[in-house]
C-alpha positions in Angstrom: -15.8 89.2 48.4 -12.9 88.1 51.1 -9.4 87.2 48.8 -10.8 83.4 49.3 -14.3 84.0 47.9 -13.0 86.2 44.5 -14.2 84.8 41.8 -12.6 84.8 38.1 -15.7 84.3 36.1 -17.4 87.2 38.3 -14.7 89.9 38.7 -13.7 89.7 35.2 -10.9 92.0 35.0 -7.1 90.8 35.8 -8.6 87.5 38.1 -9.8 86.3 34.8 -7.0 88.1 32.2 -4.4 86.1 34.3 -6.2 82.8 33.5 -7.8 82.8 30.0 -8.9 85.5 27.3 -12.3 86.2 26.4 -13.2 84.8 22.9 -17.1 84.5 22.5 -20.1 85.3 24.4 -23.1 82.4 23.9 -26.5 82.0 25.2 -26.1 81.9 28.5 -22.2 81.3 28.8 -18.6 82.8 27.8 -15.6 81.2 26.2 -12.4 81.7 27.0 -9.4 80.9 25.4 -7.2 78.9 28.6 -3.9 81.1 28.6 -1.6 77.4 29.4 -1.7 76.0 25.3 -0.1 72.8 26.4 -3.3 71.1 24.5 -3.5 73.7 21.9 -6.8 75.0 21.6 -7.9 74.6 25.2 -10.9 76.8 26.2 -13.0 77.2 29.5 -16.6 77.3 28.7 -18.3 79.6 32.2 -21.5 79.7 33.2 -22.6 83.7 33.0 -24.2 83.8 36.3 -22.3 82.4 39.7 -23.7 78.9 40.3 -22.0 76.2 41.8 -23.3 73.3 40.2 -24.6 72.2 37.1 -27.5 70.9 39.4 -28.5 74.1 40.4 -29.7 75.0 37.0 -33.1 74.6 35.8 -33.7 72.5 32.5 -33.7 75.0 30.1 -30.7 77.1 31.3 -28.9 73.6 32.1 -29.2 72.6 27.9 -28.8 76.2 26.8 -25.0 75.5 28.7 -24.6 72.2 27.6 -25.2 73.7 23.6 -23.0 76.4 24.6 -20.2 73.8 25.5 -21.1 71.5 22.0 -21.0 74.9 20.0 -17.2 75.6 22.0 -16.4 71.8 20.7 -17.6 72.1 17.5 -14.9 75.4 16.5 -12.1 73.7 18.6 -12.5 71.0 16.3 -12.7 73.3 12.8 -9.4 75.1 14.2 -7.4 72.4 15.8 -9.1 68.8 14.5 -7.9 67.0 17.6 -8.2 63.2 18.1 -10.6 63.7 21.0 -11.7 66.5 23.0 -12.4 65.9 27.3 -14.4 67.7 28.9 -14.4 68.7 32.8 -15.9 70.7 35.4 -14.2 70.6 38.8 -15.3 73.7 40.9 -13.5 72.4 44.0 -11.4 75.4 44.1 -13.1 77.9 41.9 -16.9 77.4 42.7 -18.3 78.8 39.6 -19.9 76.6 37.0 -17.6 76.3 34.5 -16.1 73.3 31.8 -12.6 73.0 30.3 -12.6 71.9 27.1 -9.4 69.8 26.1 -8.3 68.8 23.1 -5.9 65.8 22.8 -4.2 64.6 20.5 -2.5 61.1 20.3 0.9 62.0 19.4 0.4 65.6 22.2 0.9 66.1 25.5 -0.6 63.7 28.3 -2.1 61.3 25.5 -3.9 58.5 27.5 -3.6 60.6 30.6 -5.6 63.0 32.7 -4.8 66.6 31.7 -3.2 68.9 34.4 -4.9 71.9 35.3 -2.4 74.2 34.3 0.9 72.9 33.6 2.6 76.0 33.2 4.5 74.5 30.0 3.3 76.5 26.7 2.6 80.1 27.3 1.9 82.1 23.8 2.9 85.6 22.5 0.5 88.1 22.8 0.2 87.9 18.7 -0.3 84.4 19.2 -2.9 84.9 21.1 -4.8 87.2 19.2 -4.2 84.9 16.3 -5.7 81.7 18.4 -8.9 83.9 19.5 -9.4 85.4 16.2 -9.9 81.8 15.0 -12.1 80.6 16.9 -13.9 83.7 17.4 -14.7 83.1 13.4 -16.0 79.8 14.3 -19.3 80.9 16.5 
């Protein structure tokens, strides 16, 4: 792949350690804990195989994801209980199916607002880390 083409969710390795850690492979997705905790909790939720669009799944592999994704919201909500969790899947940039699942929380950051991709505001230890995907790894 040409530098524009890498993909994080592909190439594994540093591409994807720089962005998120790996917490849980599901059925037909991983989950990754998103390195920027400005929303604590925040996980990507990636497609296995390298699809652009959720349209370009067929029915079965489509609501395997989307269970994949509810399964994701289900444990951010047992670890964090946030007021509400969004949901996105962009792509423009990074053309690999994948969701980000943010938790907000009415008294948090960006309340009422759009979330920023990657504010670069709350970074974690590395124990902290561990800690964060240990506890949601326990809730898959």
């Amino acid at each position: 792949m040409g530098e524009t083409a890498r993909c994080h969710y592909c190439e594994k390795g540093e591409l994807m350690d720089a962005v998120g850690i790996e917490v849980a492979t599901l059925s037909v997705s991983t989950v990754y804990l998103f390195r920027e905790q400005s929303h604590p909790g925040r996980v990507i939720v990636a497609y296995n195989e390298h699809v652009a669009d959720i349209l370009d799944l067929p029915d079965g592999k489509r609501n395997a994801l989307l269970d994949d994704i509810i399964r994701a919201a289900k444990a951010i909500k047992k670890a964090h209980n946030p007021d509400k969790i969004n949901y996105a899947a962009f792509g423009d940039k990074m053309p690999h199916l994948h969701f980000h699942l943010t938790p907000k929380y009415l008294d948090g950051f960006e309340w009422g607002d759009v979330f920023a991709m990657n504010p670069k505001r709350t970074l974690l230890t590395d124990a902290e880390y561990r800690a964060e995907v240990e506890k949601l790894r326990q809730l898959f």
